[in-house]
N, C-alpha and C positions, 0 to 999 in steps of 0.2 A: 504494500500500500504506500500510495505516494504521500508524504508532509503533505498541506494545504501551505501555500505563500501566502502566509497570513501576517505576518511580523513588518512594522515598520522601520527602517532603517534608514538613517539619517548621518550626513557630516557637515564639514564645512563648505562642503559643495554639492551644488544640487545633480538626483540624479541625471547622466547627460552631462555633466556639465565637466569644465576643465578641474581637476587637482591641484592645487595651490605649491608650487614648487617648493616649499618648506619640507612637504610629505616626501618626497623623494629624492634622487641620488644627486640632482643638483641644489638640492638644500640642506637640510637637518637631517632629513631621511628618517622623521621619527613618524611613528602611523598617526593618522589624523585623528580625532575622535571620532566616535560613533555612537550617534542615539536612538535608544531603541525603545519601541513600545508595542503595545497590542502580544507581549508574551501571553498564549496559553495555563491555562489553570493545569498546576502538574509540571509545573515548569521546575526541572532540580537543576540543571545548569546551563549553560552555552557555550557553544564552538563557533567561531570564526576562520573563515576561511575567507584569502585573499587571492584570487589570480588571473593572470592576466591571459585569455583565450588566443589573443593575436600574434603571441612571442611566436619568433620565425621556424622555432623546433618543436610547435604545440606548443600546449598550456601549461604556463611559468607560472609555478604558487609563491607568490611574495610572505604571507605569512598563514600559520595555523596555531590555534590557541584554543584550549578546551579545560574544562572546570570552572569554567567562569559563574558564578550564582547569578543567578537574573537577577539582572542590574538596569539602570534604563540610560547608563554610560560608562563609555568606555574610554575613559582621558587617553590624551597624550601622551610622551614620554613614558609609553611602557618600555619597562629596562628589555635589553634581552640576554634574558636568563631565562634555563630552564623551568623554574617558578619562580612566581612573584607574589608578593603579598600587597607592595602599593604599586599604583595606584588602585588597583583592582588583584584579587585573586587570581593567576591562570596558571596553567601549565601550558610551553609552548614548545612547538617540535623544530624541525629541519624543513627550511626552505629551501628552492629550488638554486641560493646560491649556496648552499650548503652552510649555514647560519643558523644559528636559535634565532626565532623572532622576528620583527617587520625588519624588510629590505624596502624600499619602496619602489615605485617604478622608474625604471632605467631603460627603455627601449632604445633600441638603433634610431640611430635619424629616419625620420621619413614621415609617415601618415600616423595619425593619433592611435593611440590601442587604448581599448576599452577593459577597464580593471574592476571587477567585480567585489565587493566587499560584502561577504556572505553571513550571517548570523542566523544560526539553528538554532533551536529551540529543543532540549532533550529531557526524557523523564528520568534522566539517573546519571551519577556522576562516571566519569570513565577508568578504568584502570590501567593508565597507559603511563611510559615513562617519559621524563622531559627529555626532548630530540626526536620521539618517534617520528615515522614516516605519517607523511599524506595519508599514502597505503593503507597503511595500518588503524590512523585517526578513522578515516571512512568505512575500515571495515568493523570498527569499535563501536562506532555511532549505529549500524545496522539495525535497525525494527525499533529506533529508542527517539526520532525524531518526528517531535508534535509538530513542528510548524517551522517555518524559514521564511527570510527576506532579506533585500540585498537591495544596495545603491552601486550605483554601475557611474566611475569616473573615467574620465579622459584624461592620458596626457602623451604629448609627442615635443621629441629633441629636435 
């Protein structure tokens, strides 16, 4: 059974719209915030998934973060570390640069790519280690996701 894209998600930029180069690799590169609303009843935590479809080898996940409590934000200057306790609780795996944590978007010159910033909605926390894979996060999550939504940014070098 498919989640319902029921969850609002929200940053500094709307979706559609450009990412503020602070969030990425020619800024600070720190992830943006993210506000969320419309979580399901039953809701024990959140995963976040960030990536970008248009990277030239397939889809480049910029960040993954899971155990989050439903929260209805996700600040900035999350460290990256395995776990974290401020600004928010998570556990966060290996990015597609081989990283714990937000990388932000770094594309080749050329036409904009669309970076999806995912937020699930799950009824139980996960038993996964900090670093895991994608892989492994998505097949952790399996039959445990109420609901999801996503802001979808732009950005091009």
């Amino acid at each position: 059974m498919k989640a319902p894209k029921s969850i609002e998600v929200a940053s500094v930029f709307k979706d559609g719209e450009a990412i503020p180069k602070t969030y990425t690799c020619e800024g600070v590169d720190t992830n943006p915030p993210l506000y969320i609303s419309g979580l399901p009843k039953g809701t024990k935590s959140l995963v976040i998934i960030v990536d970008d479809p248009d990277a030239p080898g397939g889809t480049f996940t910029h960040w993954i973060a899971w155990n989050i409590p439903p929260v209805e934000e996700i600040p900035s200057w999350v460290p990256q570390e395995g776990e974290t306790e401020e600004p928010v609780h998570m556990v966060q795996g290996k990015n597609d640069f081989g990283k714990i944590g937000y990388n932000g978007p770094c594309p080749p010159r050329g036409k904009p790519h669309h970076y999806h910033f995912k937020v699930y909605a799950l009824d139980t926390e996960l038993d996964l280690h900090p670093g895991a894979s994608r892989h492994q996060l998505e097949n952790a999550m399996e039959g445990h996701v109420l609901a999801w939504g996503e802001v979808v940014g732009l950005f091009q070098r």
